[in-house]
N, C-alpha and C positions, 0 to 999 in steps of 0.2 A: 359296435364299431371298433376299430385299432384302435381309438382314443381310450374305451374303457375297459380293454385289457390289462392284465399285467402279464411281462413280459418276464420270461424264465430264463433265464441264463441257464441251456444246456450242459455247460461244463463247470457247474454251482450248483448241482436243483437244490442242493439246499441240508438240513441237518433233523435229523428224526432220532427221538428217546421213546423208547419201550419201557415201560417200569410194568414188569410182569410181577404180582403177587398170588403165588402159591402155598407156602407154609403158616401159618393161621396160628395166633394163640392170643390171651384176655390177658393183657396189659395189668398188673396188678395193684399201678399207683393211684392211690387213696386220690387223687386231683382228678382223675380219667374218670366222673363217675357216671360217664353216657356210652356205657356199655351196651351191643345187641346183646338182646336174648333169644334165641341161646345161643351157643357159641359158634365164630363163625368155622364151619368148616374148611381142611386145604380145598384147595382147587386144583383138582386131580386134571390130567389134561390140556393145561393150561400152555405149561413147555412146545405143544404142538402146532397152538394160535400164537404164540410166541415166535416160533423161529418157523412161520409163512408170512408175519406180518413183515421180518427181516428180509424174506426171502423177495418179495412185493416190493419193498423201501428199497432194496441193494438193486436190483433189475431196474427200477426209475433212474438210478443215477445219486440217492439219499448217502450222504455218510449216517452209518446206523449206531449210537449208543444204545446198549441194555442191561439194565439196572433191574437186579431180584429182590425182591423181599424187604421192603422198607418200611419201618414204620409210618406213621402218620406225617412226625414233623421232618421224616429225612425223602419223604416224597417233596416238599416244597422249597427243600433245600436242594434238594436236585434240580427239580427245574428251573429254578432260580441259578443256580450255578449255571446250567448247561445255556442259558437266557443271556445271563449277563458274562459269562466267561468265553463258552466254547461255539455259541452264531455268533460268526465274524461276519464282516461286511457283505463278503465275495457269497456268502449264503441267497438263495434267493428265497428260502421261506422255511419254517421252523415247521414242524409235525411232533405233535407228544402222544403218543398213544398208552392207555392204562389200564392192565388187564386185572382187575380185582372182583371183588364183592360192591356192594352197591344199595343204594335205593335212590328215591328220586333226589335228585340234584347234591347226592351225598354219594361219596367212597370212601372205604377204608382201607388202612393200612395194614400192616401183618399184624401189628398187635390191636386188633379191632378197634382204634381208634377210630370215630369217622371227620372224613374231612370235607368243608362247603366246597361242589364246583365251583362258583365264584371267585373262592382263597386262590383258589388252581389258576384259574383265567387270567387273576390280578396280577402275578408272576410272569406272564407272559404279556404284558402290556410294553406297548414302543416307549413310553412316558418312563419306567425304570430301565430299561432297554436299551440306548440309542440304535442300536446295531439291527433292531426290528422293527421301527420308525417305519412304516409304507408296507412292511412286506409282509405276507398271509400268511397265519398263527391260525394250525386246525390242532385242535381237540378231539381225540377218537378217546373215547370210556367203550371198555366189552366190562358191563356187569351185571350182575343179576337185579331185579328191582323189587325184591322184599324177601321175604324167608315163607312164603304160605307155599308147599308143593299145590302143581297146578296139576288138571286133569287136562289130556286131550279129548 
C-alpha cells in the first residue's frame, strides 16, 4: 500500500560515496598483526566499475562522492564524515558503495588491513546521524570472497 512506502523526493534522491580501492600494499605496523596471506593484490580494472557505478548514481538523480584508496581506519572516517557532515536533511536516502578485496563479512583497506561490515553499518546508523533518522541506508560491497583461484 502508499502507507508502506517511502516517498523520494525527485529533486533530493539523495547522496552516494564510492570508496573504490585499487592500489594494495601490507601495512607494516607491529599492532596490525591480522595480515592476509598473501599479499593482497591491486585490483586492475576496478577504475571501470568505478565510474559506471557513477555513471548509474548521476543518471538517478544521486550527488556522487568518490573517494580512492583509503586505508582501513580512513574508510570509516569517511563515511562517518560523509553520515554525519555532508547528508543534509533535503537528502532522501544515503548509498555507500565499496569496491575492494573482501571475505565474508570482512573488507579491506589499501593497506590490507581488514575491516567488520558491522564497523561499516554502525557508521551509518540514524541513532549517530540525526539527519538519517527514517531514511534508507544501502550498502553495495563489489569483493572478492577469499584468496583460493576458482575453476569454471
Amino acid at each position: 500500500t502508499d502507507e508502506e512506502c517511502y516517498i523520494i523526493d525527485p529533486n533530493n534522491i539523495g547522496l552516494c560515496l564510492i570508496i573504490n580501492q585499487r592500489n594494495f600494499y601490507q601495512d607494516k605496523d607491529k599492532d596490525k598483526i591480522f595480515l592476509p596471506e598473501p599479499p593482497l593484490e591491486n585490483r586492475e580494472g576496478t577504475d571501470h566499475d568505478r565510474d559506471a557505478l557513477k555513471n548509474v548514481f548521476e543518471n538517478f538523480g544521486f550527488e556522487v562522492i568518490i573517494k580512492e584508496n583509503l586505508r582501513d581506519i580512513e574508510i570509516i572516517q569517511e563515511i562517518e564524515d560523509v553520515a554525519r557532515h555532508k547528508f543534509e536533511k533535503k537528502h532522501s536516502c544515503l548509498v555507500v558503495c565499496i569496491l575492494t578485496h573482501g571475505k565474508k563479512d570482512e573488507i579491506y583497506g589499501v593497506n590490507s588491513i581488514k575491516l567488520s561490515v558491522s564497523d561499516i553499518e554502525s557508521k551509518m546508523c540514524g541513532k549517530l546521524c540525526p539527519n538519517l533518522l527514517g531514511k534508507p541506508k544501502i550498502l553495495i560491497i563489489q569483493a572478492c570472497q577469499g584468496f583460493d583461484c576458482q575453476k569454471v
